[in-house]
N, CA, C, O and CB atoms as a CASP TS submission, in Angstrom:
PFRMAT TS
TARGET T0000
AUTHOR 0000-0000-0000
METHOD Language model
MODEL 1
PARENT N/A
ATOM      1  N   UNK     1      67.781 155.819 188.646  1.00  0.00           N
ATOM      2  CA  UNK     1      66.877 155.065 187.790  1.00  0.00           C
ATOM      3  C   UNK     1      66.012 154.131 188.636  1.00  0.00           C
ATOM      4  O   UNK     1      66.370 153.393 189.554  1.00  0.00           O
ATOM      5  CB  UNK     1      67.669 154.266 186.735  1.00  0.00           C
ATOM      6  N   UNK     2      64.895 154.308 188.167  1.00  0.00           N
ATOM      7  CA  UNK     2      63.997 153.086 188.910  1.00  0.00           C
ATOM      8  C   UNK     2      63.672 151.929 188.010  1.00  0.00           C
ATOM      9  O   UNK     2      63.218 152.257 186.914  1.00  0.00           O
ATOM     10  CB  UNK     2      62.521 153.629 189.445  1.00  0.00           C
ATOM     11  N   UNK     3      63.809 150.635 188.243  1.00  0.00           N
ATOM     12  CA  UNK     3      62.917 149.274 187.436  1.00  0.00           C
ATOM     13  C   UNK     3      61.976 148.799 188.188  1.00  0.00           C
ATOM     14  O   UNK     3      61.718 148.796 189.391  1.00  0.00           O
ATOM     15  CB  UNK     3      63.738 147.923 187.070  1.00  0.00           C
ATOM     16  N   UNK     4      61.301 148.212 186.789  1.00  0.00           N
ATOM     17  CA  UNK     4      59.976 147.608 187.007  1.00  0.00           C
ATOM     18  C   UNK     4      60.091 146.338 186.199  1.00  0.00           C
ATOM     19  O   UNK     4      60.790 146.184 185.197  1.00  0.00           O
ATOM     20  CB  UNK     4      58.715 148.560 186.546  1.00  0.00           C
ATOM     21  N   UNK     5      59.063 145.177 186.957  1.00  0.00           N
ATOM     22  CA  UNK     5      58.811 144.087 186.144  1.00  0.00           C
ATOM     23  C   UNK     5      57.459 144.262 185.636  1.00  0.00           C
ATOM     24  O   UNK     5      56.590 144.285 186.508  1.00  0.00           O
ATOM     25  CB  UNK     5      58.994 142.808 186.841  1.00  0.00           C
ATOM     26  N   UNK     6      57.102 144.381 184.510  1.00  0.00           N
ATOM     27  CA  UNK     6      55.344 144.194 183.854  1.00  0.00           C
ATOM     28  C   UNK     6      55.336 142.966 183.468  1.00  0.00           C
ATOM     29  O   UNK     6      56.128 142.355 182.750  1.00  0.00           O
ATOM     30  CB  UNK     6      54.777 145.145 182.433  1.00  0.00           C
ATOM     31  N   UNK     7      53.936 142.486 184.240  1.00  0.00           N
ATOM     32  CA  UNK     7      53.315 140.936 183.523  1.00  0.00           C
ATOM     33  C   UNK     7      52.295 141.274 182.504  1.00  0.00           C
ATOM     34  O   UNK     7      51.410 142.129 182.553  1.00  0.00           O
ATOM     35  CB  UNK     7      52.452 139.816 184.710  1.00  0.00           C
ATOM     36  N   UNK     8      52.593 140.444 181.585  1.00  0.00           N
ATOM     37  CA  UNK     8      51.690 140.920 180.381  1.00  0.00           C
ATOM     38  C   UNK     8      51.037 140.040 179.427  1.00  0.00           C
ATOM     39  O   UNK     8      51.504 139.438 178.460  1.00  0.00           O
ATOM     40  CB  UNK     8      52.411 141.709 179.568  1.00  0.00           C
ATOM     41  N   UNK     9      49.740 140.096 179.948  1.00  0.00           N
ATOM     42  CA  UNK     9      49.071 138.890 179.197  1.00  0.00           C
ATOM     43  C   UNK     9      48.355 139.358 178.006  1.00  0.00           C
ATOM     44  O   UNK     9      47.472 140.213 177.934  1.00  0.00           O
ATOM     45  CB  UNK     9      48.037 138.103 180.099  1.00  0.00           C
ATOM     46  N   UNK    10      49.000 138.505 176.902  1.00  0.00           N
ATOM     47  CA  UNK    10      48.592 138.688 175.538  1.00  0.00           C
ATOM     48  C   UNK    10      46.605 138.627 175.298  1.00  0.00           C
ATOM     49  O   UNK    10      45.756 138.257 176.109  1.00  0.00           O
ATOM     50  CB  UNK    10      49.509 137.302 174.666  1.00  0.00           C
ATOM     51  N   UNK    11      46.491 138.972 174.361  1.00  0.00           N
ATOM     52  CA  UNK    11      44.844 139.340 174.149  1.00  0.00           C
ATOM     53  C   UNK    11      44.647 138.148 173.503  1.00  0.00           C
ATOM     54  O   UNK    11      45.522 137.572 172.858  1.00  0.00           O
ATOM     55  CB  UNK    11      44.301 140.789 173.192  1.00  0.00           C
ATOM     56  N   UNK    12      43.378 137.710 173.676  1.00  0.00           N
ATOM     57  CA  UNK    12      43.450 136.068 173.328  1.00  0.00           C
ATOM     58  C   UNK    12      43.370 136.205 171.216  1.00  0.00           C
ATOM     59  O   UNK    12      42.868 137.177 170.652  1.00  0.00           O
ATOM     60  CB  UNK    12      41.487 134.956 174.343  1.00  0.00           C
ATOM     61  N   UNK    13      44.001 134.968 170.450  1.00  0.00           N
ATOM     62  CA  UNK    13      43.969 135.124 169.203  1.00  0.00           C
ATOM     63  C   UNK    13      45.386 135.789 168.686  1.00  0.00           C
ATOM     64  O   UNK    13      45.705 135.574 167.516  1.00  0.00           O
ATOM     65  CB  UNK    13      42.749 135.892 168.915  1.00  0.00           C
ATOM     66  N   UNK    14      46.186 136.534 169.459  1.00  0.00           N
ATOM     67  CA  UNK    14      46.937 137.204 169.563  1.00  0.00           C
ATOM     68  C   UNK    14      48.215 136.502 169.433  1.00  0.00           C
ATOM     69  O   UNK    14      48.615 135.654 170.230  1.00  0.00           O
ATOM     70  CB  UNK    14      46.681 137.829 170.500  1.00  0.00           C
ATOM     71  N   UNK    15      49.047 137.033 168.030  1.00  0.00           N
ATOM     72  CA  UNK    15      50.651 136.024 168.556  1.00  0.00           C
ATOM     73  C   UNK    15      51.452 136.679 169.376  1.00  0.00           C
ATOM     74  O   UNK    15      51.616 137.888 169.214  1.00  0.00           O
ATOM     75  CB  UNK    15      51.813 135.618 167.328  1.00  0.00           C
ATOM     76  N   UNK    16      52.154 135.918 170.509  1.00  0.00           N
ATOM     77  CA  UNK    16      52.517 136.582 171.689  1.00  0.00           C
ATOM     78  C   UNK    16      53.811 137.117 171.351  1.00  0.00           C
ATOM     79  O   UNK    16      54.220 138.240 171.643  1.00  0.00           O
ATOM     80  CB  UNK    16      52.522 135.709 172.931  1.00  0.00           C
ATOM     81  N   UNK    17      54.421 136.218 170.711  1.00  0.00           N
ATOM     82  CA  UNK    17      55.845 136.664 169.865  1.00  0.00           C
ATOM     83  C   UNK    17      56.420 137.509 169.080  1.00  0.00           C
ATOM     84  O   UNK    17      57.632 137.695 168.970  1.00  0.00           O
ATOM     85  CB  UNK    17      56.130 136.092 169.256  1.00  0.00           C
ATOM     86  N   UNK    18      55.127 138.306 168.233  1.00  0.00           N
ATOM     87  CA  UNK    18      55.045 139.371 167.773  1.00  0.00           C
ATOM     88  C   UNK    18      54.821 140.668 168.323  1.00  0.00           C
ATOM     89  O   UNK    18      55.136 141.799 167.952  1.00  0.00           O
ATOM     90  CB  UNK    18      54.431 139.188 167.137  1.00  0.00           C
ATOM     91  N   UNK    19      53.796 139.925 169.933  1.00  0.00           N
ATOM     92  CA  UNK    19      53.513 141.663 170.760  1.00  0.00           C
ATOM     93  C   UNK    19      54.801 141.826 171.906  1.00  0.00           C
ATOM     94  O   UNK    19      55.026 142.752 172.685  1.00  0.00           O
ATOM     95  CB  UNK    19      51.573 141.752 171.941  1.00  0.00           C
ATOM     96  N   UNK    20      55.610 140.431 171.661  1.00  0.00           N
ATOM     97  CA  UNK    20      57.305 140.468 172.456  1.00  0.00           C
ATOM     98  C   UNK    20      57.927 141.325 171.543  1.00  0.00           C
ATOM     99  O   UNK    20      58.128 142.501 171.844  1.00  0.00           O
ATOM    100  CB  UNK    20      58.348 138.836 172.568  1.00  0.00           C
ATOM    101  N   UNK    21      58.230 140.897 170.541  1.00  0.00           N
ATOM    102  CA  UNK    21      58.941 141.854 169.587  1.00  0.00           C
ATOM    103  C   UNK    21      58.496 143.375 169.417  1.00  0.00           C
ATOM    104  O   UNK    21      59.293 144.287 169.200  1.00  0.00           O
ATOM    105  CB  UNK    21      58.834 141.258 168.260  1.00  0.00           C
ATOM    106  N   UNK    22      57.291 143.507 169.528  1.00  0.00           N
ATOM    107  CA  UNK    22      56.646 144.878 169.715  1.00  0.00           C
ATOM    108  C   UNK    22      57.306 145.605 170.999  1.00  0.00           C
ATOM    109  O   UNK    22      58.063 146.534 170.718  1.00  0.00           O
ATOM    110  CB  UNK    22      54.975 144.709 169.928  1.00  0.00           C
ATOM    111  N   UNK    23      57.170 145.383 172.036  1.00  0.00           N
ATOM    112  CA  UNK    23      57.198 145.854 173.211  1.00  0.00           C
ATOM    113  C   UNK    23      58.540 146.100 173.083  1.00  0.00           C
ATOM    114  O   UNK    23      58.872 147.273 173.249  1.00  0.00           O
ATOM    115  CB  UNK    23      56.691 145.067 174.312  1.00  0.00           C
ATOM    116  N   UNK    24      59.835 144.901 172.705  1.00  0.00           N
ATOM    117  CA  UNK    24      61.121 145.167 172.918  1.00  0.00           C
ATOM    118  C   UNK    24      61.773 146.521 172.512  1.00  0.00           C
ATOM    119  O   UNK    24      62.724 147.111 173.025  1.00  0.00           O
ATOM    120  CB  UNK    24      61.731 144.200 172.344  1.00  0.00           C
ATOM    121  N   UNK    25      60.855 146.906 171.259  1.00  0.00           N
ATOM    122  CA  UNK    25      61.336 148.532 170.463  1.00  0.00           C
ATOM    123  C   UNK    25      61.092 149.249 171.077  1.00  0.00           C
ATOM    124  O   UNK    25      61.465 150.349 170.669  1.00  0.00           O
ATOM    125  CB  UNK    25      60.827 149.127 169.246  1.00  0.00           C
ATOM    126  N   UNK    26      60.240 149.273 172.621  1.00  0.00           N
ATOM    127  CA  UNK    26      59.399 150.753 173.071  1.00  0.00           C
ATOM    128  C   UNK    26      60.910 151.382 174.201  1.00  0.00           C
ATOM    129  O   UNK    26      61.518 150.769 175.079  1.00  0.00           O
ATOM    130  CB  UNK    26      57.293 150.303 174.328  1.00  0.00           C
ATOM    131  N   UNK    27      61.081 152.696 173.724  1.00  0.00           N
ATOM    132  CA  UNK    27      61.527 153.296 175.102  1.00  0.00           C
ATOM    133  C   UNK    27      61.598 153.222 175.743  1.00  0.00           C
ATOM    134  O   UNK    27      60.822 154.081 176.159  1.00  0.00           O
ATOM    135  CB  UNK    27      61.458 153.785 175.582  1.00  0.00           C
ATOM    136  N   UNK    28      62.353 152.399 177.258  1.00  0.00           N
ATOM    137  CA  UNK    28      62.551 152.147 178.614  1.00  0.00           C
ATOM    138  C   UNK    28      62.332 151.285 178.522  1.00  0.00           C
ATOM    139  O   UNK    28      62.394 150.806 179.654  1.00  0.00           O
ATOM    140  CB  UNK    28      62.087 152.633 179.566  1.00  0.00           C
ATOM    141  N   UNK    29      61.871 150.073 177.396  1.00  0.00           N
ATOM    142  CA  UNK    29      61.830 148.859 177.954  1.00  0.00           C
ATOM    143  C   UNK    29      63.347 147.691 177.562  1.00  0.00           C
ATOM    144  O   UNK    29      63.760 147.184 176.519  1.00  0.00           O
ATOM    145  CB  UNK    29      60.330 148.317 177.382  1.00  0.00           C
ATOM    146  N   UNK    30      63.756 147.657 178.851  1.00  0.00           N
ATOM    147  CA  UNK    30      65.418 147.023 178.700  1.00  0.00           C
ATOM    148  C   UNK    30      65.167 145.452 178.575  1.00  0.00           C
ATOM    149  O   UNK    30      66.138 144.739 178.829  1.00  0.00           O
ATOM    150  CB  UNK    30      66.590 147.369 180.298  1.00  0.00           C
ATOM    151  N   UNK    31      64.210 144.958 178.284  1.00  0.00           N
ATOM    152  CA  UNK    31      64.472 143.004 178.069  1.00  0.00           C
ATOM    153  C   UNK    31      62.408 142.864 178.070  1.00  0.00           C
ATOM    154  O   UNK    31      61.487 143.617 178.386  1.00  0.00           O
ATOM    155  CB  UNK    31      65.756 141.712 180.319  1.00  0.00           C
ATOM    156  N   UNK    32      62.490 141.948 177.712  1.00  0.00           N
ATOM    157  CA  UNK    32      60.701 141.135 177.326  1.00  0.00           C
ATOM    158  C   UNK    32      61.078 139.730 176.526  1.00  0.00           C
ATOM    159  O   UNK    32      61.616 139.584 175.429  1.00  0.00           O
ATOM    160  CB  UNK    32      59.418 142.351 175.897  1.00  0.00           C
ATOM    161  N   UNK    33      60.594 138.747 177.486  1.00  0.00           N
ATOM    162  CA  UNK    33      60.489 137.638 177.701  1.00  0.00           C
ATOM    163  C   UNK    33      59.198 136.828 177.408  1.00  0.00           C
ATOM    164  O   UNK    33      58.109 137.250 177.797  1.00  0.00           O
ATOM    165  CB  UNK    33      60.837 137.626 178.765  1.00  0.00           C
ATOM    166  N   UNK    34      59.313 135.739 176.767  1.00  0.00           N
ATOM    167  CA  UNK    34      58.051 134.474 177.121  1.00  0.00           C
ATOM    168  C   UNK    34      58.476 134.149 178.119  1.00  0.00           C
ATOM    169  O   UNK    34      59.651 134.037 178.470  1.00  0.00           O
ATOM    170  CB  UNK    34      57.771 133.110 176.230  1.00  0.00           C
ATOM    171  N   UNK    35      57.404 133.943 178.738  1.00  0.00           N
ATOM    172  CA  UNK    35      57.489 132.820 179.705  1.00  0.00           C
ATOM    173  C   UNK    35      56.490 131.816 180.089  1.00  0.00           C
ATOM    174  O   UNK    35      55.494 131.928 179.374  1.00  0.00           O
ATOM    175  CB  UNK    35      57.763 133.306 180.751  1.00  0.00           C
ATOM    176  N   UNK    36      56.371 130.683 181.133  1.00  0.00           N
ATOM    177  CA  UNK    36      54.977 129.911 180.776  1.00  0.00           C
ATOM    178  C   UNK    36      53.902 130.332 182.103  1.00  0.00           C
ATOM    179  O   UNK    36      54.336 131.398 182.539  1.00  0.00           O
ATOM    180  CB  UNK    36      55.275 127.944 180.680  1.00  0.00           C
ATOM    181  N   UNK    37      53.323 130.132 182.483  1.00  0.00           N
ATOM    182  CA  UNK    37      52.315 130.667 183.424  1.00  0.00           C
ATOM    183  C   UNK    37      51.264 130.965 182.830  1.00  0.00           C
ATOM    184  O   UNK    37      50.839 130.657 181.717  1.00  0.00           O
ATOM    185  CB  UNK    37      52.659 131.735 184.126  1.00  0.00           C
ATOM    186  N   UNK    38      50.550 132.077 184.279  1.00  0.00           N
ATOM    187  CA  UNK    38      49.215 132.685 183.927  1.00  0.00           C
ATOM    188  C   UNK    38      49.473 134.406 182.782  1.00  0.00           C
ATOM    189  O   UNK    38      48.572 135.043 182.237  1.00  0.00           O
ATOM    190  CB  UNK    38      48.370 133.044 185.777  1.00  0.00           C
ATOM    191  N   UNK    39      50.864 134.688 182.759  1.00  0.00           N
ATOM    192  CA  UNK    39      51.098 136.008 182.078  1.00  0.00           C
ATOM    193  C   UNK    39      52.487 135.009 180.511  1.00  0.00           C
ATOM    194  O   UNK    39      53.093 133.938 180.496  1.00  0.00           O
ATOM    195  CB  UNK    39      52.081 137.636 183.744  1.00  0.00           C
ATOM    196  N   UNK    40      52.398 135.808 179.838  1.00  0.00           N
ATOM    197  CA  UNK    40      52.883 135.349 178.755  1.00  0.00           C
ATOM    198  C   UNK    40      54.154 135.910 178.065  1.00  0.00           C
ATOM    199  O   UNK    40      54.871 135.387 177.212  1.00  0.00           O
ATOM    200  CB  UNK    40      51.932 135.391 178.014  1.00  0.00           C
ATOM    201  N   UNK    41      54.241 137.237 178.727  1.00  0.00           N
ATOM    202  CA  UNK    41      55.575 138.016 178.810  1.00  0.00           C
ATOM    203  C   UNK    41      55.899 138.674 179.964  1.00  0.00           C
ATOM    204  O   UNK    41      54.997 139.277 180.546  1.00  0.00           O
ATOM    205  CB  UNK    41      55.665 138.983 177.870  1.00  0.00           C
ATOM    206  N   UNK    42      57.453 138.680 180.588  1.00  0.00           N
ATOM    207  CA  UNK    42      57.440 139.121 181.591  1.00  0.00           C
ATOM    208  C   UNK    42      58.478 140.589 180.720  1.00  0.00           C
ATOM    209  O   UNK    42      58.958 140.518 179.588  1.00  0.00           O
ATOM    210  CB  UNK    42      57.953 137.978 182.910  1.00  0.00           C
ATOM    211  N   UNK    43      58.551 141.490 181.436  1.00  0.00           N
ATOM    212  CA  UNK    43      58.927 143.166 180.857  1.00  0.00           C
ATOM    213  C   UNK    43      59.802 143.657 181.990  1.00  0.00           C
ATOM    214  O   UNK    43      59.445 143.723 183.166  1.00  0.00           O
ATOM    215  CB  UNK    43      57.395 144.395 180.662  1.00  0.00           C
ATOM    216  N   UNK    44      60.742 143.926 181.608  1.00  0.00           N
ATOM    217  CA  UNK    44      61.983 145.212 182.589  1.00  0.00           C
ATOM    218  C   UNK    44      61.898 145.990 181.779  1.00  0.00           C
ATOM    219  O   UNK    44      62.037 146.034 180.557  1.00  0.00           O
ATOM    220  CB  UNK    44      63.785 144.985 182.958  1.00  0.00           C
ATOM    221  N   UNK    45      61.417 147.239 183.279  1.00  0.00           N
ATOM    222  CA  UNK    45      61.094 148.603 182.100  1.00  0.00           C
ATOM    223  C   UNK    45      62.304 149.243 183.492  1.00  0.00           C
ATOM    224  O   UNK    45      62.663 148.808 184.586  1.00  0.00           O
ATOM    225  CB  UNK    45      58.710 149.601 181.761  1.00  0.00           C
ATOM    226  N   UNK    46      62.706 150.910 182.369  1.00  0.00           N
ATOM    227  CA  UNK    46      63.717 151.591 183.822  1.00  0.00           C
ATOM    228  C   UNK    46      62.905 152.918 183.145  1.00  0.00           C
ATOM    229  O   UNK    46      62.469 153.167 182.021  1.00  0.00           O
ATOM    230  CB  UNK    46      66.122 151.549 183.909  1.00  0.00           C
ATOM    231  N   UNK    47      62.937 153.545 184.281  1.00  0.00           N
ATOM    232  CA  UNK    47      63.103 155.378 183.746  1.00  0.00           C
ATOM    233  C   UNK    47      63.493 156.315 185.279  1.00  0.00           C
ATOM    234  O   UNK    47      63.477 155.990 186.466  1.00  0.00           O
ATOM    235  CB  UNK    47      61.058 156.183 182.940  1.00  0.00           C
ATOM    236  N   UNK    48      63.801 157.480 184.624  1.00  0.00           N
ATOM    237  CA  UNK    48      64.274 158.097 186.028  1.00  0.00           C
ATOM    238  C   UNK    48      63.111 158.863 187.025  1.00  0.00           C
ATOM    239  O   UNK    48      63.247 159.941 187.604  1.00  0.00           O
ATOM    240  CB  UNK    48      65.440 159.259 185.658  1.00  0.00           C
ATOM    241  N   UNK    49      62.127 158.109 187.033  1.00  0.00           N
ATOM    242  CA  UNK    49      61.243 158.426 188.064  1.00  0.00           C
ATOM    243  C   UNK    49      59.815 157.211 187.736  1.00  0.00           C
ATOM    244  O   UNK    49      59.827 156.281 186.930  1.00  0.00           O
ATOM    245  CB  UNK    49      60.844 160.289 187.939  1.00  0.00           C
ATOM    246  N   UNK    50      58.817 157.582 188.557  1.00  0.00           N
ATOM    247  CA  UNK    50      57.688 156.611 189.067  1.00  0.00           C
ATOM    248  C   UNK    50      56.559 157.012 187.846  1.00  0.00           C
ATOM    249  O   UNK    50      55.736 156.237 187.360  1.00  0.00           O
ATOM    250  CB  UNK    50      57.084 156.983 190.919  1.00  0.00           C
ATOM    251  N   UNK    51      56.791 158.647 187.445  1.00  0.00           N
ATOM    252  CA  UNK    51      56.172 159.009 186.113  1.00  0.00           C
ATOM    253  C   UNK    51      56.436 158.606 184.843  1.00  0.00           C
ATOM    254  O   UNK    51      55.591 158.428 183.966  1.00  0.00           O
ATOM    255  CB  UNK    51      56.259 160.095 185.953  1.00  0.00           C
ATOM    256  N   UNK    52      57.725 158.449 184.738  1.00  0.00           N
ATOM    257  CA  UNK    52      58.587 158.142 183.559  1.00  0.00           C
ATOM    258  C   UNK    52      57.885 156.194 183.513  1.00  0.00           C
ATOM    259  O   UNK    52      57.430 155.799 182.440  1.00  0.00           O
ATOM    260  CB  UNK    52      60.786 158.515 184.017  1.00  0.00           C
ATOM    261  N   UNK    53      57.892 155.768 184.051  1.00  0.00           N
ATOM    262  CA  UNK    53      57.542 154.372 183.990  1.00  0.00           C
ATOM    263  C   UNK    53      56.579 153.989 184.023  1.00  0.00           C
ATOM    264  O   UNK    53      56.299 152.837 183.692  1.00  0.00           O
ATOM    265  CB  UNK    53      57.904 153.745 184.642  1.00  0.00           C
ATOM    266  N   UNK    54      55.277 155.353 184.686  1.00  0.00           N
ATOM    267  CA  UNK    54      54.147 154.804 184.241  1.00  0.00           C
ATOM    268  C   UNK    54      53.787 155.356 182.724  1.00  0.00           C
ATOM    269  O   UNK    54      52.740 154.985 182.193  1.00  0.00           O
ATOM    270  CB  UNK    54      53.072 155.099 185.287  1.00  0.00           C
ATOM    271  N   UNK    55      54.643 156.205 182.086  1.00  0.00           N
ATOM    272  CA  UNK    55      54.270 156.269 180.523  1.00  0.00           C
ATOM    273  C   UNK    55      54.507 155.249 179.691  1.00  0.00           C
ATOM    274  O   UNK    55      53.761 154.965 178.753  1.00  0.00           O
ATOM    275  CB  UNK    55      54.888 157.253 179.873  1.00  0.00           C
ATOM    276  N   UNK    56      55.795 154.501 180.047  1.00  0.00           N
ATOM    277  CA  UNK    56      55.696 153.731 179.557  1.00  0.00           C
ATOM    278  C   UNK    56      54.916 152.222 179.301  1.00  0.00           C
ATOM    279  O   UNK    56      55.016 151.411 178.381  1.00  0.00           O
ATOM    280  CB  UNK    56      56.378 153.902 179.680  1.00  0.00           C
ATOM    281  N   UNK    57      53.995 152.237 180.699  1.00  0.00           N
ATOM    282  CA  UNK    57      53.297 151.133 180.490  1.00  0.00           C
ATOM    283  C   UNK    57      51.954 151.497 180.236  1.00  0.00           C
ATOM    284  O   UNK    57      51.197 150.640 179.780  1.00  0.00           O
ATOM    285  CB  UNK    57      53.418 150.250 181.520  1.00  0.00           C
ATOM    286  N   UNK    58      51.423 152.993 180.532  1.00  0.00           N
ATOM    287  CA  UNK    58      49.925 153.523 180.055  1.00  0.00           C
ATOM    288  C   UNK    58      50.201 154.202 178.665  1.00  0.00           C
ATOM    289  O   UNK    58      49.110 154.605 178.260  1.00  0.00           O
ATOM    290  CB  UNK    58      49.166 154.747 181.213  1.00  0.00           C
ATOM    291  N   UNK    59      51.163 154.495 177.783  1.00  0.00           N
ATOM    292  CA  UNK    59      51.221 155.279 176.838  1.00  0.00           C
ATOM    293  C   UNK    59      52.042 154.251 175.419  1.00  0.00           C
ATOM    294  O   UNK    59      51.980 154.218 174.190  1.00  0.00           O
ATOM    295  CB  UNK    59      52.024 156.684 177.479  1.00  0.00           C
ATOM    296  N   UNK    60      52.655 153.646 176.341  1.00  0.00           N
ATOM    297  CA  UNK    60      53.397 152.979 174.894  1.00  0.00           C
ATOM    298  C   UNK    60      53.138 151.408 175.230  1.00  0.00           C
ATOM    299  O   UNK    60      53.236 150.733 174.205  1.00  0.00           O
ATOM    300  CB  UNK    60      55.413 153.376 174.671  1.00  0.00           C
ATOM    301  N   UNK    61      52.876 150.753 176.231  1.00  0.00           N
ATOM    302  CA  UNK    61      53.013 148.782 176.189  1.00  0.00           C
ATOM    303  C   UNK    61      51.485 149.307 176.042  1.00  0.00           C
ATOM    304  O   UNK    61      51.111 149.504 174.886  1.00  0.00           O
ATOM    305  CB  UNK    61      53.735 147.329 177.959  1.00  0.00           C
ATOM    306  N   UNK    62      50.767 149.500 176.857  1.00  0.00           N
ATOM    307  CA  UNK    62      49.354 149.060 176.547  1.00  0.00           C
ATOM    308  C   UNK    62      48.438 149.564 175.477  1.00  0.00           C
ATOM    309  O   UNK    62      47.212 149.494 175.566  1.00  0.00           O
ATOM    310  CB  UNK    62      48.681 149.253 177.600  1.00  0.00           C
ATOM    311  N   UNK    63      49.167 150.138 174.333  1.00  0.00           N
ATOM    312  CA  UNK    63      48.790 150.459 172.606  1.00  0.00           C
ATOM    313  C   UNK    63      48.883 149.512 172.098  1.00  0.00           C
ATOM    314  O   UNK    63      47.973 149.011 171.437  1.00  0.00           O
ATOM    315  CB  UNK    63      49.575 151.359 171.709  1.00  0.00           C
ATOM    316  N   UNK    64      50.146 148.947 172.290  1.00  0.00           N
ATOM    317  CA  UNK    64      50.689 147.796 171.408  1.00  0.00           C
ATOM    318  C   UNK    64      49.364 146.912 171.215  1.00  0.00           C
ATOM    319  O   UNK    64      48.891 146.347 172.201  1.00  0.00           O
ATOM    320  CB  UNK    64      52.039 146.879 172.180  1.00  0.00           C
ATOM    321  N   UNK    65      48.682 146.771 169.789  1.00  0.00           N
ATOM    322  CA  UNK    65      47.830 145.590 169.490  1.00  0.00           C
ATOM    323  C   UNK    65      48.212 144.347 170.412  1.00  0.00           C
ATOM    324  O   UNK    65      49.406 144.104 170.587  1.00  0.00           O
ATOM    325  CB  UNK    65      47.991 145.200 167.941  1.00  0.00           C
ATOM    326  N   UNK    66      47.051 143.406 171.119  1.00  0.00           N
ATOM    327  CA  UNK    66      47.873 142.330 171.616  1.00  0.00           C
ATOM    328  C   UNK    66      47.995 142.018 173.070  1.00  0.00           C
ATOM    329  O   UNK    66      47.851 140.934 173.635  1.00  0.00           O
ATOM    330  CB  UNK    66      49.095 142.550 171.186  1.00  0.00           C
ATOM    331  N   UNK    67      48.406 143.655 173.750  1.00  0.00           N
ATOM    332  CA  UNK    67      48.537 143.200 174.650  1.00  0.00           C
ATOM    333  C   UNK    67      47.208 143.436 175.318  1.00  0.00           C
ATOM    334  O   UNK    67      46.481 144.406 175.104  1.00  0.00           O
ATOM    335  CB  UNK    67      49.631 143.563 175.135  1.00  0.00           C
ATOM    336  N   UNK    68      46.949 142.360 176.220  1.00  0.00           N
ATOM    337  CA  UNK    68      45.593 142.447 177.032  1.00  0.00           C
ATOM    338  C   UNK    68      45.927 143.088 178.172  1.00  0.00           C
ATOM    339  O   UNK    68      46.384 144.231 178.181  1.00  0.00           O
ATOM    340  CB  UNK    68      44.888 141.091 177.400  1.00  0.00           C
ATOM    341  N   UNK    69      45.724 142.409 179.172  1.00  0.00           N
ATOM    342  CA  UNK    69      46.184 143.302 180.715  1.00  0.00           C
ATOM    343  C   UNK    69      47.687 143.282 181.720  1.00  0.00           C
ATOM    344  O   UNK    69      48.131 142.138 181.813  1.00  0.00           O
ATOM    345  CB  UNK    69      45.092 142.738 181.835  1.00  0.00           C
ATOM    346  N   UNK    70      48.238 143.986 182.217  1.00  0.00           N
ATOM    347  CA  UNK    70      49.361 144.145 182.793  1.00  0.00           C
ATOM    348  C   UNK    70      49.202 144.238 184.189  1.00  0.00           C
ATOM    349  O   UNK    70      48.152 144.497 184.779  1.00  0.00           O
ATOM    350  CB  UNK    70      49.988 145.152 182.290  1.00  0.00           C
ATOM    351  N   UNK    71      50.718 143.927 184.862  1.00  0.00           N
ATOM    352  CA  UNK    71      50.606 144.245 186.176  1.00  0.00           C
ATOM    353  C   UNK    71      52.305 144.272 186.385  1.00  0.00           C
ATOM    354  O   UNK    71      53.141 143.399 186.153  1.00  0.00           O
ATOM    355  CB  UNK    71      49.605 143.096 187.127  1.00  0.00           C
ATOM    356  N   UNK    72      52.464 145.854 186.999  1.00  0.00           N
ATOM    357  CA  UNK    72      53.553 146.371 187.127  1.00  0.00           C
ATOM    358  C   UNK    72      54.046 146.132 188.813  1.00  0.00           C
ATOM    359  O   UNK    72      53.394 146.502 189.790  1.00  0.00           O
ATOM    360  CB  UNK    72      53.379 147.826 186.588  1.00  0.00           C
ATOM    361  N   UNK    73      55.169 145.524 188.834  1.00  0.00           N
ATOM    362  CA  UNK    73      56.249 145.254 190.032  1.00  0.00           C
ATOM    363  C   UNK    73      57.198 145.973 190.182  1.00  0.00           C
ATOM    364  O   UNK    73      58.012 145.936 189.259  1.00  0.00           O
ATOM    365  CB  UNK    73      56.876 144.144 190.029  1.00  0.00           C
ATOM    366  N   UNK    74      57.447 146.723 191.123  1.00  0.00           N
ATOM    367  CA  UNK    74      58.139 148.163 191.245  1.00  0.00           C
ATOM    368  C   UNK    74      59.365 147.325 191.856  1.00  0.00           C
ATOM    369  O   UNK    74      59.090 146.444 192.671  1.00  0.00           O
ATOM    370  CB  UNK    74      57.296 149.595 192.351  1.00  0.00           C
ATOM    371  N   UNK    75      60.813 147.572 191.474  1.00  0.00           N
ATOM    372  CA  UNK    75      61.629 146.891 192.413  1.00  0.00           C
ATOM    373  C   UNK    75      61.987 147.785 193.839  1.00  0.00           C
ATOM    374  O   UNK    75      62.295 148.958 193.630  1.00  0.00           O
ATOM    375  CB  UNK    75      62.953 146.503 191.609  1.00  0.00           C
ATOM    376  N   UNK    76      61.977 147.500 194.726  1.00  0.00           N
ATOM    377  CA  UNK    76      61.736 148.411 196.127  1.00  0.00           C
ATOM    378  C   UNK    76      63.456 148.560 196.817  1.00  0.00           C
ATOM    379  O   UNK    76      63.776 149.214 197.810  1.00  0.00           O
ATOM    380  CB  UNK    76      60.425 147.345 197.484  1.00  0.00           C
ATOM    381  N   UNK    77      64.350 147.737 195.932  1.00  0.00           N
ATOM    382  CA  UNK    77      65.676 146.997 196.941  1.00  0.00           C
ATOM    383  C   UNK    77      66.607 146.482 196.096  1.00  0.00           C
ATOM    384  O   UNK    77      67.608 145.924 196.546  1.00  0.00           O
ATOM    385  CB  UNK    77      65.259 145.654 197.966  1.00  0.00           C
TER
END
């Protein structure tokens, strides 16, 4: 299995708490967090390859109404 951290900044107008709760239902994604900073949810996604994880952040997080832009952290270690 591989993980990833996605930063995920909500679309402005947007309740962030609702596109947390969104994201938490999607497939491969194991935890989604507020947090305070420049990103507004942080995301642990797993799947068993580098494909499998980018569906989940080009096919299912970045549909979700809400969310604005992402940035995926591959864990290397």
């Amino acid at each position: 299995m591989i993980t990833a951290y996605v930063l995920v900044e909500g679309a402005p107008g947007k309740n962030v708490k609702n596109v947390r709760d969104q994201i938490r239902g999607l497939a491969g994604v194991k935890s989604a967090e507020l947090v305070t900073g420049p990103y507004d949810i942080v995301v642990q996604i797993q799947g068993k390859d580098i494909n499998e994880l980018s569906k989940v952040v080009t096919d299912k997080m970045l549909s979700v109404k809400g969310v604005g832009k992402t940035i995926t952290l591959m864990i290397i270690s």
